[in-house]
C-alpha positions, 0 to 999 in steps of 0.5 A: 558513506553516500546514502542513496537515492531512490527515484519513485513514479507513483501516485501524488497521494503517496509522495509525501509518505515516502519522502517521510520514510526515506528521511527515517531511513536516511536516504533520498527520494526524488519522486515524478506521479505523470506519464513521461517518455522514454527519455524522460524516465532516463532524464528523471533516473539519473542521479538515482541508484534504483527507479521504482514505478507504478506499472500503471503509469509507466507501462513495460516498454519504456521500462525494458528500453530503460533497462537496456541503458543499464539503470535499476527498475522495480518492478523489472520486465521479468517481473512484470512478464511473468506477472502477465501470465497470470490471469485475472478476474473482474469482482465487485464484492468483497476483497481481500488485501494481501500485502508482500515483500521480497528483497533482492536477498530473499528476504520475505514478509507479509502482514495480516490479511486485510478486508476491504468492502466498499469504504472499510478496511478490516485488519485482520480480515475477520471470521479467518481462522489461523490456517486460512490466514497461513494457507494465504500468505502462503500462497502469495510468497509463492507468487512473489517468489515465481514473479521474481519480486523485488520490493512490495505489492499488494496482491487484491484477491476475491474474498470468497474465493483467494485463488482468484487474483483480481488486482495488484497494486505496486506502489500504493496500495488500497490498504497502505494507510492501516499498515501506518497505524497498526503495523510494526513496518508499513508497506511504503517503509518495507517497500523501500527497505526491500529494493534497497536490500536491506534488513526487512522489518516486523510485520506484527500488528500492535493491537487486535484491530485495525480499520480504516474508513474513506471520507467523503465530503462535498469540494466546498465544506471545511475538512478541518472543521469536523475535527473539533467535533470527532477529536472531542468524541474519540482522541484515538481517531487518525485522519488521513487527509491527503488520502481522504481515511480515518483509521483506528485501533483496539480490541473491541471490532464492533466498538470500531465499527461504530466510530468509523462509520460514525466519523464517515456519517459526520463527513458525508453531512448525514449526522450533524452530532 
């Protein structure tokens, strides 16, 4: 039997999680993160059974002439027509993250709603009764099933308001990297398990929270260096450094807290201990 192969245009900070979830998967993935014509794209899928892109780097016109040449695209031109008649708003506040899939079979799944403030992800979004969590989810399976999804997004929605859609993200989502740390399936594992039809995995979260946090540094200190300091303070902290995240789980939200923004402080040169 032939494993397939699944080409992906997406963002350079997601290349290597992808390649390493195609490899638990047993499958190949070539992967392209610039803007390419319409006969590159045909150049680049041959060889691959199915091409995922990222609409922002490859916009619907070359998807649809690529279509017509007989070669599987996700997110197809249905998909991201019926995507566009839905309006969006501008927010700069608080946001919430709803991750979902859809296989070709029908086959849904969404995780825990996330809070995303400036530099933090808060998973579960806290303060969010069992209702309201269930009333979103809900209404972002109705939306992937009326854009007719296959595969998975993220849907971005106003924290105060969820009916109002500000963004969405195909391929690399803003809170991707909890999903890899607290997550039973991440996002980029049931992304690829969704486009290729296959069984989609658990969704349930392995603890009670789980943040993640943006690191800044200045371009010339040493990255590596922080950690004998951090590791030594907290082993349970994982580093992300391709996308520049700390994450961490537990059960204690304000406990977390303080060793994410502790971690973010010895970063940004703001503490030294």
């Amino acid at each position: 039997m032939t494993f397939p192969t699944v080409g992906i245009i997406a963002s350079h900070l997601v290349r290597g999680i992808y390649e390493f979830e195609a490899l638990k998967l047993g499958i190949q993935v070539n992967f392209k993160s610039e803007k390419c014509s319409v006969e590159e794209l045909i150049d680049f899928s041959q060889g691959c059974d199915l091409i995922c892109v990222d609409p922002k780097i490859i916009s619907s016109a070359p998807i649809k002439t690529v279509e017509k040449a007989g070669i599987k695209v996700y997110p197809s031109t249905n998909t991201l027509e019926q995507f566009q008649k839905i309006s969006t708003s501008e927010n700069n506040g608080e946001r919430l993250s709803i991750l979902v899939s859809r296989s070709a079979h029908l086959q849904v799944s969404t995780w825990s709603i996330t809070l995303i403030t400036d530099n933090l992800t808060i998973t579960p979004a806290p303060g969010m009764n069992f209702e309201q969590s269930q009333d979103i989810q809900l209404s972002a399976l109705k939306l992937a099933d009326q854009i007719g999804l296959i595969g998975a997004v993220e849907l971005i929605v106003d924290a105060n308001n969820y009916k109002k859609l500000l963004d969405v993200n195909w391929l690399a989502p803003n809170s991707g990297y909890w999903s890899q740390i607290g997550s039973k399936t991440n996002f980029y594992e049931q992304n690829l398990r969704a486009v290729l039809d296959l069984p989609l995995g658990s969704t349930d979260i392995n603890s009670q929270f789980i943040l993640t946090g943006k690191l800044f540094t200045d371009p010339s200190s040493d990255d590596y260096r922080p950690y004998l300091h951090l590791m030594a303070r907290n082993s349970e902290l994982k580093f992300n450094q391709v996308s520049k995240e700390v994450g961490i789980t537990g059960d204690n939200l304000e406990e977390l807290l303080t060793e994410v923004i502790h971690t973010q402080q010895y970063y940004s040169g703001e503490i030294n201990e």
